[in-house]
C-alpha positions in Angstrom: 50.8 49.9 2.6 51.0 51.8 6.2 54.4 50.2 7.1 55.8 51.4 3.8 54.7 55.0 4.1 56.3 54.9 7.6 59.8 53.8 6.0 59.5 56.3 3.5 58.6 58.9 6.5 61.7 57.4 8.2 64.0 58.3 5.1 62.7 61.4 4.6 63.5 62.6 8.1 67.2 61.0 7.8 67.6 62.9 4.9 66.7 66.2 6.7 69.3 66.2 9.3 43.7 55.5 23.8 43.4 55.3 26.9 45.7 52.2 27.3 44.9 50.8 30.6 48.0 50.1 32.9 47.6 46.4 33.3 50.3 45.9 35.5 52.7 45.0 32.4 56.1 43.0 33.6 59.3 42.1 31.7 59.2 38.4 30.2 62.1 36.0 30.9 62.2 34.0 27.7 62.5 29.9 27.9 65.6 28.5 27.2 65.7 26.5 23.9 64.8 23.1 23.8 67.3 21.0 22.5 64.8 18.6 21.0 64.7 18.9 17.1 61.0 19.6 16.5 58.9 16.2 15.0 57.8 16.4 11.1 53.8 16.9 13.0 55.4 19.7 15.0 57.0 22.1 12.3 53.9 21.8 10.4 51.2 23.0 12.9 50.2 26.2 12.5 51.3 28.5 15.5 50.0 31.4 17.2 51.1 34.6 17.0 52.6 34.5 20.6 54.4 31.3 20.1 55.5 32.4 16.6 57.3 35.6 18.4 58.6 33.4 21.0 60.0 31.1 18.5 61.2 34.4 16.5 62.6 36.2 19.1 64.4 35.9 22.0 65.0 39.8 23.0 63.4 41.3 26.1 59.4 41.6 26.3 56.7 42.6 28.7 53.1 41.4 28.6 50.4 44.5 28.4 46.5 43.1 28.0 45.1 44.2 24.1 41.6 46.4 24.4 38.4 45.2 22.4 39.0 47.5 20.0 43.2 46.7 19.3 42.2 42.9 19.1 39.5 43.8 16.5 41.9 45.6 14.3 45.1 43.5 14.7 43.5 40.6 13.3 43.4 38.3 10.0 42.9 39.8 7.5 43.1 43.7 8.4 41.3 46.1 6.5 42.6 49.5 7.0 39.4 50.7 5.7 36.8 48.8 7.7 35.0 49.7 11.0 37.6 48.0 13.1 40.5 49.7 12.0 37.7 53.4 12.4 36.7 51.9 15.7 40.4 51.7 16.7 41.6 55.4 15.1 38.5 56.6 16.9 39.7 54.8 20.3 43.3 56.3 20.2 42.3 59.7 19.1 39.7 59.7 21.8 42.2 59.3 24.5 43.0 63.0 26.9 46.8 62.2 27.0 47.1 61.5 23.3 45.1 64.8 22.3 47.3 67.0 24.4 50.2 65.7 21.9 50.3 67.6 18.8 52.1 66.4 15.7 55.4 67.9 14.5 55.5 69.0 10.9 55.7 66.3 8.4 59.3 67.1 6.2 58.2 67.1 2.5 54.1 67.2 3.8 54.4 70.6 4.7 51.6 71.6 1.8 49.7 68.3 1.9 46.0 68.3 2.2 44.5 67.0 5.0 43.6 63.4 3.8 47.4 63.2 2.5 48.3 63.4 5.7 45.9 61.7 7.6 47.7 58.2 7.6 50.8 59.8 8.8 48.6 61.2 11.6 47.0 57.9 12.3 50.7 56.5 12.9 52.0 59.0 15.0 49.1 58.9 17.2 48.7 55.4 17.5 52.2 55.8 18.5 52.2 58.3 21.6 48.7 56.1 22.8 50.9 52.4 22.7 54.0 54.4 24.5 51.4 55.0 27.3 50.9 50.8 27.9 54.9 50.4 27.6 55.8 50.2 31.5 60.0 50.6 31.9 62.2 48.9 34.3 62.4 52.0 36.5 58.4 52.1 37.1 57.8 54.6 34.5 56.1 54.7 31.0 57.8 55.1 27.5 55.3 58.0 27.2 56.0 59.7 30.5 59.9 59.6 29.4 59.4 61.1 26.5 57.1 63.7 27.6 59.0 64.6 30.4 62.5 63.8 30.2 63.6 64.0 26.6 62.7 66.8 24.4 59.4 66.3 23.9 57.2 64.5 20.8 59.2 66.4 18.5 59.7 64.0 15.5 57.0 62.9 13.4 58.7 59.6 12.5 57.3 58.7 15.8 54.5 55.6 15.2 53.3 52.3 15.7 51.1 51.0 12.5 50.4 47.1 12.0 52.2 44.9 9.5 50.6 42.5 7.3 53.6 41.3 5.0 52.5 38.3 6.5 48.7 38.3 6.2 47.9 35.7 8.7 50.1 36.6 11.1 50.0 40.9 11.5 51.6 42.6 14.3 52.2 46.3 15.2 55.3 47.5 14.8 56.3 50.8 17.1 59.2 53.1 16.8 60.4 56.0 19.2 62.8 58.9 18.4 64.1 61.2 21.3 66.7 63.1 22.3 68.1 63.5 25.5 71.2 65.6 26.7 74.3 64.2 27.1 75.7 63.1 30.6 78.9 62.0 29.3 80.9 62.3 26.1 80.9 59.6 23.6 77.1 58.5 24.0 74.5 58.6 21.3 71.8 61.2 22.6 69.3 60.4 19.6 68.4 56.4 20.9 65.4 54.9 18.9 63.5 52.5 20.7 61.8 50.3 18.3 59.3 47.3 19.4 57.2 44.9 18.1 53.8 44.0 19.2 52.4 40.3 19.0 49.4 39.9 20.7 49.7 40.8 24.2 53.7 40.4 24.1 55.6 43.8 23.4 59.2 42.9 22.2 61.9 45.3 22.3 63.7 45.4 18.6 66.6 47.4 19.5 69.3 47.8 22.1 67.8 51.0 23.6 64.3 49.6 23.8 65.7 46.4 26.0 67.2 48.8 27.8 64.2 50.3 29.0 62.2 47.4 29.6 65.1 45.4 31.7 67.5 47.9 33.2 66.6 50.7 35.5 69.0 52.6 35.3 69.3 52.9 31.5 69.8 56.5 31.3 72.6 56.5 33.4 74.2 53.4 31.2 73.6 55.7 28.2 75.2 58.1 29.3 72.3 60.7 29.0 70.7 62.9 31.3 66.6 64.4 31.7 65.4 68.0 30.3 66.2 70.5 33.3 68.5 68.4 34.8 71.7 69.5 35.4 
């Protein structure tokens, strides 16, 4: 339900041209494969949700602790309409930095009622309060780069809500639209840094986002440049 209405935001905008505490998250080297082919008593026992991302995934990753209230809601089976997932909304909305974000216009919501757009809210905000936990190569957070150095929250498409395609196995999925200026010619000045978020390991799902997490100097590889730089 929630990860749908976020690909139809997605679309939409295409068409139209809590507290997180800093943890000390750090980049995760992924093992090497082993090339032992897995026993019959190995494939089938059931894995956890870390070792089913590891096994999923290789792409970069950093490690950021889950709060009482994330862990409560990211579980099996999630009920978007129980007191976890209220406890959780009521975390993230709570939080100082998140408040001082305010939520672009919703293309196609514009005349919406309040509850019509309350999920769409929920995502977004959910969104800026993850970006605060996601700690970039360079010492900074996805949240302070996009406050400070792109253009600012400025696309509602902006969210992290959790998936439960799988029931047993739900995750939080996070994407990030910015725009930057351009340092050099040729680069794309619109990245989307999108992540997944298993437990306590956030995986990067797209070039830009591995970026961040393992290069330091990504804007300079990208070929883009801060707000009020020169």
């Amino acid at each position: 339900m929630k990860r749908a209405a976020l690909l139809v935001l997605g679309a939409l905008l295409a068409g139209c041209g809590a507290k997180q505490p800093d943890t000390g998250s750090q980049a995760v080297e992924q093992p090497a494969a082993s090339s032992d082919a897995p026993t019959d008593q190995q494939a089938s026992k059931p894995l956890s949700d870390a070792d089913r991302a590891a096994q999923a995934d290789s792409r970069p990753s950093i490690e950021v602790e889950m709060t009482t209230q994330e862990r409560a809601f990211v579980r099996p089976l999630v009920d978007f309409n129980g007191d976890a997932a209220a406890a959780f909304y009521r975390m993230v909305k709570s939080d100082p930095d998140v408040k001082r974000v305010r939520m672009p216009q919703i293309p196609g919501l514009e005349d919406a009622s309040e509850e019509e757009r309350k999920s769409f809210v929920e995502d977004f905000k959910a969104g800026v309060y993850f970006a605060k936990g996601i700690r970039l190569a360079d010492g900074s957070t996805l949240y302070d780069l996009i406050g400070r150095c792109s253009t600012g929250w400025h696309d509602s498409a902006t969210a992290a809500q959790v998936d439960v395609a799988d029931p047993q196995h739900p995750y939080i999925y996070m994407q990030y639209f910015m725009k930057f200026k351009p340092a050099e010619e040729g680069f794309d000045t619109e990245p989307q840094a999108l992540f997944e978020r298993h437990g306590s390991r956030i995986v990067a799902k797209s070039g830009f986002a591995g970026s961040l997490l393992t290069d330091s100097g990504f804007m300079q590889h990208h070929g883009l440049r801060c707000r009020g730089q020169g």
